[in-house]
N, CA, C and O atoms as CSV, one atom per row, in Angstrom:
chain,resi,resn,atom,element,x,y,z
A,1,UNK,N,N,5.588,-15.511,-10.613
A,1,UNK,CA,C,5.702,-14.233,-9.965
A,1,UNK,C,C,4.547,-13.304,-10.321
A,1,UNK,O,O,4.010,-12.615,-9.453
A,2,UNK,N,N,4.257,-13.289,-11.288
A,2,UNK,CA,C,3.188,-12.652,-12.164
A,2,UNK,C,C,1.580,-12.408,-11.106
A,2,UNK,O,O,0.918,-11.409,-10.827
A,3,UNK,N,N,1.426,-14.193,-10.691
A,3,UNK,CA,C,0.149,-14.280,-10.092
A,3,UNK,C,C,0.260,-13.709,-8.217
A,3,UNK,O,O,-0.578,-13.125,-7.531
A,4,UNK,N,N,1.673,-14.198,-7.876
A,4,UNK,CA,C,1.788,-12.919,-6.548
A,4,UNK,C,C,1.829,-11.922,-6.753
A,4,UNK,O,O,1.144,-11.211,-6.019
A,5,UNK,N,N,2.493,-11.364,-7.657
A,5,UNK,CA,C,2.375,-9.296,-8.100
A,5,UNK,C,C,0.514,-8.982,-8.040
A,5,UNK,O,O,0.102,-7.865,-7.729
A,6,UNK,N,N,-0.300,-9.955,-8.328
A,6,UNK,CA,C,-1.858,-10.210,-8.690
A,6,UNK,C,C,-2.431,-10.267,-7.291
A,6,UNK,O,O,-3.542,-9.806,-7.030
A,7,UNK,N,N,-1.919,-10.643,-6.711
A,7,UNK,CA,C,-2.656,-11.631,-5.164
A,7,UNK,C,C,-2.265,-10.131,-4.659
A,7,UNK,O,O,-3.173,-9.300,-4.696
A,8,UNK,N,N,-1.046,-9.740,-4.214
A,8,UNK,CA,C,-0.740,-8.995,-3.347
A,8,UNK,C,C,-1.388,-7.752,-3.786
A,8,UNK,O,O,-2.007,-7.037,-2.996
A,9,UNK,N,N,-1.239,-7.452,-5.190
A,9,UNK,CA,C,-1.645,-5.961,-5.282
A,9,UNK,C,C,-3.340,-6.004,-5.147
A,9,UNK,O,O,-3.825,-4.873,-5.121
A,10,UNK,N,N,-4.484,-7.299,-5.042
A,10,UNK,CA,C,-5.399,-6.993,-4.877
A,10,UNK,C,C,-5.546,-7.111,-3.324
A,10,UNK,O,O,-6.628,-6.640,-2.973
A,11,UNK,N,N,-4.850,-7.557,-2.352
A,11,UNK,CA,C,-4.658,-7.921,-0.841
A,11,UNK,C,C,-4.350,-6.134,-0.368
A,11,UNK,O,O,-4.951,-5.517,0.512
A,12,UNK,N,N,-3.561,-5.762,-1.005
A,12,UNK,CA,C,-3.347,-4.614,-0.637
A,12,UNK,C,C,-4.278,-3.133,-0.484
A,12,UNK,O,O,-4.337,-2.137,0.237
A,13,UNK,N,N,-4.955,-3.744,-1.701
A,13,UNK,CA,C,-5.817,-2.436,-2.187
A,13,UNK,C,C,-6.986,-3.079,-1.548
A,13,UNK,O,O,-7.544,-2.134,-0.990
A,14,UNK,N,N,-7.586,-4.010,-1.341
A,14,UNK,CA,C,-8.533,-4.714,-0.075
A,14,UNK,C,C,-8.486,-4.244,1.486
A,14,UNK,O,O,-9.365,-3.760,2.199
A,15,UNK,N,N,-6.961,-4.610,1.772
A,15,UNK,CA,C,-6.666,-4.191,2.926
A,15,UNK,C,C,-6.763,-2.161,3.483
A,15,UNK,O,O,-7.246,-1.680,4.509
A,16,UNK,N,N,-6.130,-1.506,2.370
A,16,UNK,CA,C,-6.034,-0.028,2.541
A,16,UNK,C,C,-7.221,0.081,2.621
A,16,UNK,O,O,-7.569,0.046,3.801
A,17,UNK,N,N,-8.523,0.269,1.528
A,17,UNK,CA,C,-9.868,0.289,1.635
A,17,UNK,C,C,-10.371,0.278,3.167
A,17,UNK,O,O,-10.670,1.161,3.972
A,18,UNK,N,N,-10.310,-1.688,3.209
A,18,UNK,CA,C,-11.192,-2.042,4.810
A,18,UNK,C,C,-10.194,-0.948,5.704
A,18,UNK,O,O,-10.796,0.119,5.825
A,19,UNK,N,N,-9.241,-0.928,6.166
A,19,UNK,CA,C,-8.482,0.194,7.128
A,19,UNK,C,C,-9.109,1.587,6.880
A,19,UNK,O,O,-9.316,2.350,7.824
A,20,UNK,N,N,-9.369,1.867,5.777
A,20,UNK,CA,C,-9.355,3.535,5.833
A,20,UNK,C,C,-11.103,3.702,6.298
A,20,UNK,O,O,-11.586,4.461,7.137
A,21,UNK,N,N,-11.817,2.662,5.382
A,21,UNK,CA,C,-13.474,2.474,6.175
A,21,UNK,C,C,-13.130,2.673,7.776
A,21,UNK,O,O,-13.906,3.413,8.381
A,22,UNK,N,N,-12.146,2.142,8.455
A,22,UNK,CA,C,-12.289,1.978,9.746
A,22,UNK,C,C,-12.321,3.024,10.124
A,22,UNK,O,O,-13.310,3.306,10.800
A,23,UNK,N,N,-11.330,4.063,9.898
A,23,UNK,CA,C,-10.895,5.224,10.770
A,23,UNK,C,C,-11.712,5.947,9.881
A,23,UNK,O,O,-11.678,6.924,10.630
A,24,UNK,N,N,-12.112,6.170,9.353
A,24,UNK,CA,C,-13.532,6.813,8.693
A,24,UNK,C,C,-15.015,6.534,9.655
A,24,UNK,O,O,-15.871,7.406,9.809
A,25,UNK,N,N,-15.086,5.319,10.166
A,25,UNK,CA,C,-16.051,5.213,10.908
A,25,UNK,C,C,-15.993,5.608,12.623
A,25,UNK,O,O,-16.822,6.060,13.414
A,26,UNK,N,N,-14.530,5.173,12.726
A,26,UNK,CA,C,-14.339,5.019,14.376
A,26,UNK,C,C,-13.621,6.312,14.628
A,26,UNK,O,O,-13.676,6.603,15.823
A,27,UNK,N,N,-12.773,7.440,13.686
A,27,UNK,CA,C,-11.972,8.177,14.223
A,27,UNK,C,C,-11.164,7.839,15.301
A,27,UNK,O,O,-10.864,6.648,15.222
A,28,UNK,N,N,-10.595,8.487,16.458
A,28,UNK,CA,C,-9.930,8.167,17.216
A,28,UNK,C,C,-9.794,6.514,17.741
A,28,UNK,O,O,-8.773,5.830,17.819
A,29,UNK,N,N,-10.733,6.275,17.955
A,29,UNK,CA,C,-11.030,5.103,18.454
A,29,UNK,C,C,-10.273,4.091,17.590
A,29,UNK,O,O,-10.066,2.978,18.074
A,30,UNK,N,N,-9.788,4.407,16.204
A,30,UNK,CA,C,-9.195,3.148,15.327
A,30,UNK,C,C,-7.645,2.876,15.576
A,30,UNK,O,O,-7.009,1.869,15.264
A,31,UNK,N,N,-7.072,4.351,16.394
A,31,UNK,CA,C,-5.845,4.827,16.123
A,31,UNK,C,C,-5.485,3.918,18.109
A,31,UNK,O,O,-5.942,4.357,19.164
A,32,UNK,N,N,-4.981,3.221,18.020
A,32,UNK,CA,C,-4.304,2.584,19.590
A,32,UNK,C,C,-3.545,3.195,20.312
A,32,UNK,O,O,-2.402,2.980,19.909
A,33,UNK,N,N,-3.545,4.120,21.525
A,33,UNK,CA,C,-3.431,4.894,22.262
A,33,UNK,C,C,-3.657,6.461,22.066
A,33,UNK,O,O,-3.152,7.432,22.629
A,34,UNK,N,N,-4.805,6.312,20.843
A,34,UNK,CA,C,-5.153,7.921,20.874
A,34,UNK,C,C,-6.651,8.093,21.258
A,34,UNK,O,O,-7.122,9.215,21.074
A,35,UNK,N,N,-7.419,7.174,21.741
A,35,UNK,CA,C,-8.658,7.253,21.960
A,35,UNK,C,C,-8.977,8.652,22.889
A,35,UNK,O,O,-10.182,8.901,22.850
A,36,UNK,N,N,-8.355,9.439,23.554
A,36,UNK,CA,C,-8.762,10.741,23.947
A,36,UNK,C,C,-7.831,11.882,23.704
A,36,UNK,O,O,-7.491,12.845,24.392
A,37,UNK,N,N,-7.508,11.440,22.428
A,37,UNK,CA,C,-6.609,12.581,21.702
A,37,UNK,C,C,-7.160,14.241,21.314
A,37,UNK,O,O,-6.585,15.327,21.246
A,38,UNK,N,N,-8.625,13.760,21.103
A,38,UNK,CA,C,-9.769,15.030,20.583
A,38,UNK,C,C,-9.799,14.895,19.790
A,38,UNK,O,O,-9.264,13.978,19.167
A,39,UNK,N,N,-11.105,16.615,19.003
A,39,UNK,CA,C,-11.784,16.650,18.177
A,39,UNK,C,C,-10.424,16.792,16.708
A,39,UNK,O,O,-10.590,16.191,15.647
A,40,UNK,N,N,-9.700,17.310,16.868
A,40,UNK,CA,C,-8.555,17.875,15.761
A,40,UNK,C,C,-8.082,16.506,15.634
A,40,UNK,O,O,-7.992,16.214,14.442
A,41,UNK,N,N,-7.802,15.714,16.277
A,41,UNK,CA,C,-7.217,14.310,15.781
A,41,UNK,C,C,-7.586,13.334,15.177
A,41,UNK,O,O,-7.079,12.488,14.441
A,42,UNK,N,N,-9.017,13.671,15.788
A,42,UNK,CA,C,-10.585,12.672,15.319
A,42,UNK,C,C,-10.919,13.196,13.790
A,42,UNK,O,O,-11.296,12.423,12.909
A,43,UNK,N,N,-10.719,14.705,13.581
A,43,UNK,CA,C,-10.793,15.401,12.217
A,43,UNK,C,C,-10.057,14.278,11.403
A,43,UNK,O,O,-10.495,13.306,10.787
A,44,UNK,N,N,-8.571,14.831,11.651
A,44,UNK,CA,C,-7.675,14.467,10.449
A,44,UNK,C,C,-7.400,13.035,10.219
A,44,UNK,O,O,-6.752,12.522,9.307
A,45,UNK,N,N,-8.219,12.298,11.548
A,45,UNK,CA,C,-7.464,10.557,11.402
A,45,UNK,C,C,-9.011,10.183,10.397
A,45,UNK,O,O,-8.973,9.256,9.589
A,46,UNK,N,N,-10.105,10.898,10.557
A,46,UNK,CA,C,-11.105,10.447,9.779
A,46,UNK,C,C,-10.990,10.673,8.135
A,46,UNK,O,O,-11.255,9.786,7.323
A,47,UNK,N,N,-10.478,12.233,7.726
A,47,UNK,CA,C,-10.176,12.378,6.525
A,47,UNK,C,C,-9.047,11.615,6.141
A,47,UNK,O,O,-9.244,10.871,5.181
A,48,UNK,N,N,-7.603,11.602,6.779
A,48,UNK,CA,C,-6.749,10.604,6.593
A,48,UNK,C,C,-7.514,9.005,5.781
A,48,UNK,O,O,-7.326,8.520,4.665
A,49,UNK,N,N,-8.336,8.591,6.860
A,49,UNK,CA,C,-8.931,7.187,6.677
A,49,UNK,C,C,-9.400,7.651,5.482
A,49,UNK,O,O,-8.433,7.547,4.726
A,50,UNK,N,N,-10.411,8.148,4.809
A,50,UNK,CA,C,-10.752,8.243,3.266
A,50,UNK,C,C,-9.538,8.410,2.557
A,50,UNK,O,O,-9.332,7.434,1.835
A,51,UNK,N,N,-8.663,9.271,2.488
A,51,UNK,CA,C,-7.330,9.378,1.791
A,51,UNK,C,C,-7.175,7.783,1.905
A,51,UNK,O,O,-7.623,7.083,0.997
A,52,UNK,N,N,-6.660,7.315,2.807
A,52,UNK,CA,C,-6.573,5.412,2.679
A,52,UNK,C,C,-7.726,4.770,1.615
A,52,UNK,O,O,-7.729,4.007,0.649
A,53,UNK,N,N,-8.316,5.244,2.087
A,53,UNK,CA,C,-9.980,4.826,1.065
A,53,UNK,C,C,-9.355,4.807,-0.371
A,53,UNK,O,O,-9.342,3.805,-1.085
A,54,UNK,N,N,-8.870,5.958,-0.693
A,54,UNK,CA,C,-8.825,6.336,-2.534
A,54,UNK,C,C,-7.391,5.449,-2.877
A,54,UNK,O,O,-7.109,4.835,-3.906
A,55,UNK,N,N,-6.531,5.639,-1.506
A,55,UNK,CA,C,-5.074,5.008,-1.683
A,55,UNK,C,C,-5.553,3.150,-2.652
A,55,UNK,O,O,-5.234,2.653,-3.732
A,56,UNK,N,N,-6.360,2.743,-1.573
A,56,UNK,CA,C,-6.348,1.197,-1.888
A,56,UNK,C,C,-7.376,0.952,-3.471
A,56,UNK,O,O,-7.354,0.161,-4.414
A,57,UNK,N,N,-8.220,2.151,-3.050
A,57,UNK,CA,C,-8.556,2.153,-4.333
A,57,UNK,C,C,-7.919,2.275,-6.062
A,57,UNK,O,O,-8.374,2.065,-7.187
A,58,UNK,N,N,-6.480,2.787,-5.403
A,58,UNK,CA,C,-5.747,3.204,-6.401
A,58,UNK,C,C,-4.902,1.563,-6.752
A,58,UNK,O,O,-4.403,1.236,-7.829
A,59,UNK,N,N,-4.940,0.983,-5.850
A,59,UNK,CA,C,-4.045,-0.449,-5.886
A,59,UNK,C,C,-4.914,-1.277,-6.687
A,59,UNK,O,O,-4.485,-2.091,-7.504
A,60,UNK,N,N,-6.486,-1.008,-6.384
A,60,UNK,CA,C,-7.170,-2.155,-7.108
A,60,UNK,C,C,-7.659,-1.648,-8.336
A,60,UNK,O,O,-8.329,-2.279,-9.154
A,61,UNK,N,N,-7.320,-0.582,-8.409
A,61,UNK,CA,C,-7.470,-0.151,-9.598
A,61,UNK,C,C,-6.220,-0.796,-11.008
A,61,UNK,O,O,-6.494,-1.320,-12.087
A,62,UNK,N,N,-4.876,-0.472,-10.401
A,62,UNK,CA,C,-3.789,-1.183,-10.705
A,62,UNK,C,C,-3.892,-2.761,-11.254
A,62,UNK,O,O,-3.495,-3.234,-12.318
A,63,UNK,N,N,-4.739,-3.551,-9.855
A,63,UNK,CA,C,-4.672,-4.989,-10.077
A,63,UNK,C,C,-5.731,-5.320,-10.758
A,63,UNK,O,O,-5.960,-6.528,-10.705
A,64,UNK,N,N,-6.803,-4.425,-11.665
A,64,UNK,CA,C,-7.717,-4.584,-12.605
A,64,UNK,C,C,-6.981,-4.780,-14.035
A,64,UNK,O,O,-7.517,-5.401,-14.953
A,65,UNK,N,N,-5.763,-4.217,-14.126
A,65,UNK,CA,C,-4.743,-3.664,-15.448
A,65,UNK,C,C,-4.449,-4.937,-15.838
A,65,UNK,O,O,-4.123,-5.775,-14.997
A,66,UNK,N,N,-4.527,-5.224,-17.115
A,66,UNK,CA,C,-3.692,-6.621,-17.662
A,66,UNK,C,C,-2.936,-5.811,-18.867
A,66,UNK,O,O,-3.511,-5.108,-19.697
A,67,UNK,N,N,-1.373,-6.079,-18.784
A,67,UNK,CA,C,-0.904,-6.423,-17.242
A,67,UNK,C,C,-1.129,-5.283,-16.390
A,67,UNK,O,O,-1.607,-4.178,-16.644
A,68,UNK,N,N,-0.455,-6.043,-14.776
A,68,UNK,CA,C,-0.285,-4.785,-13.878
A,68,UNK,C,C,0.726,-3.790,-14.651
A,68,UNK,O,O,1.754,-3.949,-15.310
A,69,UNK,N,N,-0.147,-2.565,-14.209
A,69,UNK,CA,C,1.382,-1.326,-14.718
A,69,UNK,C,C,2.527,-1.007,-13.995
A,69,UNK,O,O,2.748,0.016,-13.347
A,70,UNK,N,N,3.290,-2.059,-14.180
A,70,UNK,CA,C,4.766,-1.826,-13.501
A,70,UNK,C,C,4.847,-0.543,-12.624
A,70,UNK,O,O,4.901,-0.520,-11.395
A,71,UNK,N,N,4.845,0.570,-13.513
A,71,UNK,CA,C,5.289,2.054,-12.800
A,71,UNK,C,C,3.886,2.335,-11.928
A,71,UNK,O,O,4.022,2.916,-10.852
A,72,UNK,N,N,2.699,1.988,-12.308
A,72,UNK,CA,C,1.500,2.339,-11.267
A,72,UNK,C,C,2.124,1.428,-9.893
A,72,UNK,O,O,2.331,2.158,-8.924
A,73,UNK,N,N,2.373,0.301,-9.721
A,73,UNK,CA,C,3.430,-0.369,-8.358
A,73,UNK,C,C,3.993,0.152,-8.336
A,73,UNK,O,O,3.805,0.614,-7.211
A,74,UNK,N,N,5.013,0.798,-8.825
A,74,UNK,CA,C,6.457,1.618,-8.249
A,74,UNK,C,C,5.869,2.660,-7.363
A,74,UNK,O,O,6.172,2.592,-6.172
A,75,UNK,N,N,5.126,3.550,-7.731
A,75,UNK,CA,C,4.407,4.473,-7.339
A,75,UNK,C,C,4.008,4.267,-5.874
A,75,UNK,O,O,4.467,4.746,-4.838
A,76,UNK,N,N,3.125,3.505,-6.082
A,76,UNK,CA,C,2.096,3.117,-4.638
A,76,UNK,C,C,2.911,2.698,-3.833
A,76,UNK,O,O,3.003,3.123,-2.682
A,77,UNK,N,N,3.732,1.661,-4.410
A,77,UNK,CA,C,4.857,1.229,-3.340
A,77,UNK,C,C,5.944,2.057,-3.033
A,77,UNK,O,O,6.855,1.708,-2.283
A,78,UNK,N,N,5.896,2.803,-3.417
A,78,UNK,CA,C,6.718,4.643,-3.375
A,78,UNK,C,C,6.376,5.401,-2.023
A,78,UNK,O,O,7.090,5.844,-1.125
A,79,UNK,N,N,4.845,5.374,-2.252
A,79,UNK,CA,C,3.660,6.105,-0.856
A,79,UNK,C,C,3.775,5.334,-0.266
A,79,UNK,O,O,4.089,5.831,0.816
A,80,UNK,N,N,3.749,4.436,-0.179
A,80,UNK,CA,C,3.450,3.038,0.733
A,80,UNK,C,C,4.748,3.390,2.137
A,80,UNK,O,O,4.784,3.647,3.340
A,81,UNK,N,N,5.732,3.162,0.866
A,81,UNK,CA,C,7.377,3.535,1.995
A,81,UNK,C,C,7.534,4.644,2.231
A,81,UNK,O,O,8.499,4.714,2.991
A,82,UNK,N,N,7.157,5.571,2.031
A,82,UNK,CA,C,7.237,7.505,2.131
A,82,UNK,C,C,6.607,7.060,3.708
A,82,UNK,O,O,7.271,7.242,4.728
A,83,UNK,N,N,5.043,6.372,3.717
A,83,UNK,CA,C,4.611,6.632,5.211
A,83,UNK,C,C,5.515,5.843,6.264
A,83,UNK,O,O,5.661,6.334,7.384
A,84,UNK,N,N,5.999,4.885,6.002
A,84,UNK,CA,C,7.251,4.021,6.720
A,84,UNK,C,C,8.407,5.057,7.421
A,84,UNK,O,O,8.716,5.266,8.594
A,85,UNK,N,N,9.011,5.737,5.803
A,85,UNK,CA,C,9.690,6.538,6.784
A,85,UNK,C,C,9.050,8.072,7.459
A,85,UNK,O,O,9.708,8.531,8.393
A,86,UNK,N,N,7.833,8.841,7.026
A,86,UNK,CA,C,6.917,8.876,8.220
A,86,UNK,C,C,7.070,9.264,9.731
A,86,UNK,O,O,7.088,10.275,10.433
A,87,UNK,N,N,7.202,7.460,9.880
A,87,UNK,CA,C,6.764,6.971,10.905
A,87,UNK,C,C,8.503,6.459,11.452
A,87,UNK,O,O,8.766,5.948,12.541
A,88,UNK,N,N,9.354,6.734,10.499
A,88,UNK,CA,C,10.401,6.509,11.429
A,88,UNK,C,C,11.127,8.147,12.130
A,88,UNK,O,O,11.948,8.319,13.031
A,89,UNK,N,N,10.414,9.100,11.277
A,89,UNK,CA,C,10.847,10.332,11.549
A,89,UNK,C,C,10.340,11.036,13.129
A,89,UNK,O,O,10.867,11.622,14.075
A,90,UNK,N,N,8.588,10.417,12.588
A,90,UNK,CA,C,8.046,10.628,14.458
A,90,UNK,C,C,8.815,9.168,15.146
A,90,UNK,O,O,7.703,8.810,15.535
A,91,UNK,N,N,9.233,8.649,15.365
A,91,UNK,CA,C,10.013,8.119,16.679
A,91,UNK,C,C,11.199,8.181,16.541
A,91,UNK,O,O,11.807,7.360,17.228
A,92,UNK,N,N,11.952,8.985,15.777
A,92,UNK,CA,C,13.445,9.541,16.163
A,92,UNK,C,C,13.137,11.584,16.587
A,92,UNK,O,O,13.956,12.442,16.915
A,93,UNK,N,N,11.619,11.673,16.368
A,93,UNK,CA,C,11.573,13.685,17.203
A,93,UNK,C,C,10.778,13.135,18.307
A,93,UNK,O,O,10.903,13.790,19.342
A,94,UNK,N,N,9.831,11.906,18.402
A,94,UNK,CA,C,8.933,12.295,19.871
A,94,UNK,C,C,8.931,10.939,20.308
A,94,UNK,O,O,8.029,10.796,21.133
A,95,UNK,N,N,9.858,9.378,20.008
A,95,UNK,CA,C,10.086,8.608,20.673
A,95,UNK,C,C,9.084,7.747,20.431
A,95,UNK,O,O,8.050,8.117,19.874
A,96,UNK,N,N,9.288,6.512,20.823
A,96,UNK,CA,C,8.375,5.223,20.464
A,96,UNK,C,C,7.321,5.470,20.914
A,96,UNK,O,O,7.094,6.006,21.999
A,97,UNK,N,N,6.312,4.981,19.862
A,97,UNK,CA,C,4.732,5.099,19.816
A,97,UNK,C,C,4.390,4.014,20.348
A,97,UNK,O,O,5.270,3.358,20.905
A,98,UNK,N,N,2.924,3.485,20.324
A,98,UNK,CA,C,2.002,2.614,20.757
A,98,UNK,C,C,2.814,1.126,20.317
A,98,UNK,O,O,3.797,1.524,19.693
A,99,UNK,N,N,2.851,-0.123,20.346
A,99,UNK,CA,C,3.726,-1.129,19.381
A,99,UNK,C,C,3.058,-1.330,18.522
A,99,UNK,O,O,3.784,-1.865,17.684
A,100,UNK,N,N,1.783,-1.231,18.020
A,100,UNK,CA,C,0.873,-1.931,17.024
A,100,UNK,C,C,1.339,-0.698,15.975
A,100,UNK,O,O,1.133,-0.860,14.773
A,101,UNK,N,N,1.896,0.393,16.404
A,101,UNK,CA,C,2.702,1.594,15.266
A,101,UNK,C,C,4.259,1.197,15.119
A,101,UNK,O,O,4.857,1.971,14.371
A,102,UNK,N,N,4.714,0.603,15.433
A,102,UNK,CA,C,5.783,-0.225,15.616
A,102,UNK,C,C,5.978,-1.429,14.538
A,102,UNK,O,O,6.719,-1.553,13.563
A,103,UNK,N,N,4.935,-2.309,15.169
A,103,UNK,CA,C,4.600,-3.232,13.593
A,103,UNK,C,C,3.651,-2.387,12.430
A,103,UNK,O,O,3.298,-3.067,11.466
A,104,UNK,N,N,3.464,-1.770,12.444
A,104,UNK,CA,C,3.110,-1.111,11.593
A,104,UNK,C,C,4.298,-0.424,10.243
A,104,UNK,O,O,4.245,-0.469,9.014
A,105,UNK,N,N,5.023,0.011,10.947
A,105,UNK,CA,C,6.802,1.015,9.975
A,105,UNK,C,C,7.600,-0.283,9.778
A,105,UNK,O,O,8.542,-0.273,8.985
A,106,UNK,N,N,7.244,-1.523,10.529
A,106,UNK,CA,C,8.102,-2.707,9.812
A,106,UNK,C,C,7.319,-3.142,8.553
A,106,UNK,O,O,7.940,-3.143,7.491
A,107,UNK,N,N,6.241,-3.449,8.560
A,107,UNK,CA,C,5.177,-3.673,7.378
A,107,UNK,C,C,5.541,-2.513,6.257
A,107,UNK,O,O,6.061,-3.051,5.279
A,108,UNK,N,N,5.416,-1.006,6.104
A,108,UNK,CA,C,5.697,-0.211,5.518
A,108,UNK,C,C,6.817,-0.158,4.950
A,108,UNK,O,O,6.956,0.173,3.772
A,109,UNK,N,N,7.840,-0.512,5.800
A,109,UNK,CA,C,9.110,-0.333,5.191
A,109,UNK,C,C,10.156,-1.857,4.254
A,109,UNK,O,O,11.068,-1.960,3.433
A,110,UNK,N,N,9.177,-2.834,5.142
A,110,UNK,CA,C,9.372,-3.729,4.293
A,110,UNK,C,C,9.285,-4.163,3.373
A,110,UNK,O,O,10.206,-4.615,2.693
A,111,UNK,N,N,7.308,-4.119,2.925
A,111,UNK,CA,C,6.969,-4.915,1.808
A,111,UNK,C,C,6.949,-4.046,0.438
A,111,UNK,O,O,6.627,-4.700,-0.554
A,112,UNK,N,N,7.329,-2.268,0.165
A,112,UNK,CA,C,7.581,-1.677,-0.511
A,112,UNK,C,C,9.170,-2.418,-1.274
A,112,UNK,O,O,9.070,-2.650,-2.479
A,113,UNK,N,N,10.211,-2.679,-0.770
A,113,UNK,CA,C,11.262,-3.132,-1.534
A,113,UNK,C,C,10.531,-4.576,-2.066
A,113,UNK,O,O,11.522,-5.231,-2.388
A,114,UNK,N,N,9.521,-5.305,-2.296
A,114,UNK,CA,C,9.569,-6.606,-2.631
A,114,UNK,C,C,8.267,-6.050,-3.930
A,114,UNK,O,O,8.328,-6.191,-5.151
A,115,UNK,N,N,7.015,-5.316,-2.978
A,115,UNK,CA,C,6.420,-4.423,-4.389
A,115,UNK,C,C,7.157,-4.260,-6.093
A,115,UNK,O,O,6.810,-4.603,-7.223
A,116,UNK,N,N,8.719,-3.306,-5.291
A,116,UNK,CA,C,9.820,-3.251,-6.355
A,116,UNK,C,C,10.078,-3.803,-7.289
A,116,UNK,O,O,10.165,-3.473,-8.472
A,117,UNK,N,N,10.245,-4.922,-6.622
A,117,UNK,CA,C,10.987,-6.133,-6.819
A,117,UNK,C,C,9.853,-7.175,-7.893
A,117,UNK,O,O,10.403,-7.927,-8.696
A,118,UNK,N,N,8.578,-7.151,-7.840
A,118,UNK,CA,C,7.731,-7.908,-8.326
A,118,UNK,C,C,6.847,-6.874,-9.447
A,118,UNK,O,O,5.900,-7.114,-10.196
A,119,UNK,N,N,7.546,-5.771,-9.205
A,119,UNK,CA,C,6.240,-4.751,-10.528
A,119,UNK,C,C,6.376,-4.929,-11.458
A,119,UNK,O,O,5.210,-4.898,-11.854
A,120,UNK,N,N,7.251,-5.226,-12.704
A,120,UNK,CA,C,7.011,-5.745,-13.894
A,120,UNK,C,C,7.188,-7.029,-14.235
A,120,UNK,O,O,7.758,-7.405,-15.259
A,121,UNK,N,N,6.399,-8.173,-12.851
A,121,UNK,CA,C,6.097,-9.334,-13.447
A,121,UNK,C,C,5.443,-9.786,-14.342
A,121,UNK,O,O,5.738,-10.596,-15.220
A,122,UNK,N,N,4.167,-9.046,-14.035
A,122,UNK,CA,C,3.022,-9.266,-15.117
A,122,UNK,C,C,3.524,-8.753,-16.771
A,122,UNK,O,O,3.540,-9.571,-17.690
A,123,UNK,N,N,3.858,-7.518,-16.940
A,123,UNK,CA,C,4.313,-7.247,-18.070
A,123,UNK,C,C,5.127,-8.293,-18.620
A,123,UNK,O,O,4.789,-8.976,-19.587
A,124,UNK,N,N,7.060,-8.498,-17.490
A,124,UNK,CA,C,7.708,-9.694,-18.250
A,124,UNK,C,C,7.297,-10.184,-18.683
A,124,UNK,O,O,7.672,-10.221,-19.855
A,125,UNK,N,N,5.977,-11.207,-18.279
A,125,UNK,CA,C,5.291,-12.518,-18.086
A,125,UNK,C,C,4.451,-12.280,-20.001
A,125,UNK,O,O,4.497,-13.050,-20.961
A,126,UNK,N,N,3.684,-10.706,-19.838
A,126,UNK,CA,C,3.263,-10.848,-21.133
A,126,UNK,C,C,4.070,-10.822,-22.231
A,126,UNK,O,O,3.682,-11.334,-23.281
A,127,UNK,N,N,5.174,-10.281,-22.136
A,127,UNK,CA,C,6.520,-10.387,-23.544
A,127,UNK,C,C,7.041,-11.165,-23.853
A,127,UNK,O,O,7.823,-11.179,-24.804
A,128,UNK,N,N,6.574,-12.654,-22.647
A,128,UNK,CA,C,7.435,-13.445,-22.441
A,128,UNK,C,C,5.919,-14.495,-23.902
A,128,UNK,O,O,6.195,-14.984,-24.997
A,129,UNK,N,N,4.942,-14.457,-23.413
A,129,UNK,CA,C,4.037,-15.002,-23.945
A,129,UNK,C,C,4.372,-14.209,-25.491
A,129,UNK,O,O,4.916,-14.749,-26.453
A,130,UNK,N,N,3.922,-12.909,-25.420
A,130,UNK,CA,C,4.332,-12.813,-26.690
A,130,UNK,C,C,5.145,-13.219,-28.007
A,130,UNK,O,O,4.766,-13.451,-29.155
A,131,UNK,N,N,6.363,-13.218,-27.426
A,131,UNK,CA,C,7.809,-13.739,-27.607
A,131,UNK,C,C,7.280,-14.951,-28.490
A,131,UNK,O,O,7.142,-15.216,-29.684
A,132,UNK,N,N,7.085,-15.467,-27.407
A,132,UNK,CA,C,6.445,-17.403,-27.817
A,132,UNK,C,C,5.330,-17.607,-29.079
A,132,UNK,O,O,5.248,-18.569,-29.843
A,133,UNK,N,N,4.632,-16.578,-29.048
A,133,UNK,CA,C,3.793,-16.700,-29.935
A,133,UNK,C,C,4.198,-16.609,-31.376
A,133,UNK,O,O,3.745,-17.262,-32.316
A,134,UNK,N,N,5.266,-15.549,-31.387
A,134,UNK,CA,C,5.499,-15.208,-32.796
A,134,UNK,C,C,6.750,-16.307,-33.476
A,134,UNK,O,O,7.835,-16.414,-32.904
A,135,UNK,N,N,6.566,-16.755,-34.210
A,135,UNK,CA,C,7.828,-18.307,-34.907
A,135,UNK,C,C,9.479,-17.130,-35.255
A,135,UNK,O,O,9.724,-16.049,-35.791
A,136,UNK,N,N,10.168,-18.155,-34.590
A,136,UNK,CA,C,11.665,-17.863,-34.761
A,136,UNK,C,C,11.954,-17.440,-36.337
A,136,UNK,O,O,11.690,-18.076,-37.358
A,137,UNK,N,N,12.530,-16.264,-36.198
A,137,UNK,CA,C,12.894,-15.829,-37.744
A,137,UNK,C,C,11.997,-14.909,-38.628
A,137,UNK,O,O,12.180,-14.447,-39.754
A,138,UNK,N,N,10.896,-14.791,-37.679
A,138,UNK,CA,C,10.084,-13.355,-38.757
A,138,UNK,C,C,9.891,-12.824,-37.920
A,138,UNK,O,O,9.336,-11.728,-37.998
């Protein structure tokens, strides 16, 4: 479990990065059915995209840690699901979005409970080594 808590949290913080470069470069154009949304949308989806920038940066920062820091995952995978529900709040006030925002709040809302679920692998994993190291009885 240890080396997926590893894989994913550097997949993640890879992935946020390349995404937030995008809408940092393309503004509107990254966002699927907002390409003539304007200049105010093009603003905030570009600063947004750097905010993504520091986000993934914050993950690979995490998956540099030996071990990973349990509570630094709780966290991210905290934000991670905050934007999930988000995104379930705009389509219960202004109704279903584009679908690629669609699969998008399933991704969000999903892989945060398994984040959960896998953040103090690495740690277990080192107490577990520890444990082993030291002889039964002292």
């Amino acid at each position: 479990m240890a080396r997926v808590l590893r894989a994913l949290t550097q997949l993640m913080g890879w992935a946020c990065v390349m995404i937030g470069l995008f809408h940092v470069a393309l503004g509107n154009a990254a966002i699927p059915g907002a390409g003539s949304a304007g200049p105010t949308v093009d603003s905030w989806g570009r600063f947004m995209g750097a905010s993504f920038v520091g986000y993934g940066l914050a993950w690979l920062w995490a998956a540099r840690q030996r071990p990973i820091p349990a509570r630094a995952v709780r966290w991210l995978a905290g934000v991670f699901l905050l934007g999930g529900v988000g995104r379930l709040l705009s389509l219960a006030v202004h109704g279903r979005p584009q679908w690629f925002q669609i699969a998008l709040t399933v991704i969000e809302l999903g892989l945060p409970p398994f984040f959960f679920w896998l953040a103090d692998a690495e740690e277990r994993a080192a107490l577990d080594s520890d444990t082993e190291a030291v002889p039964a009885g002292r």
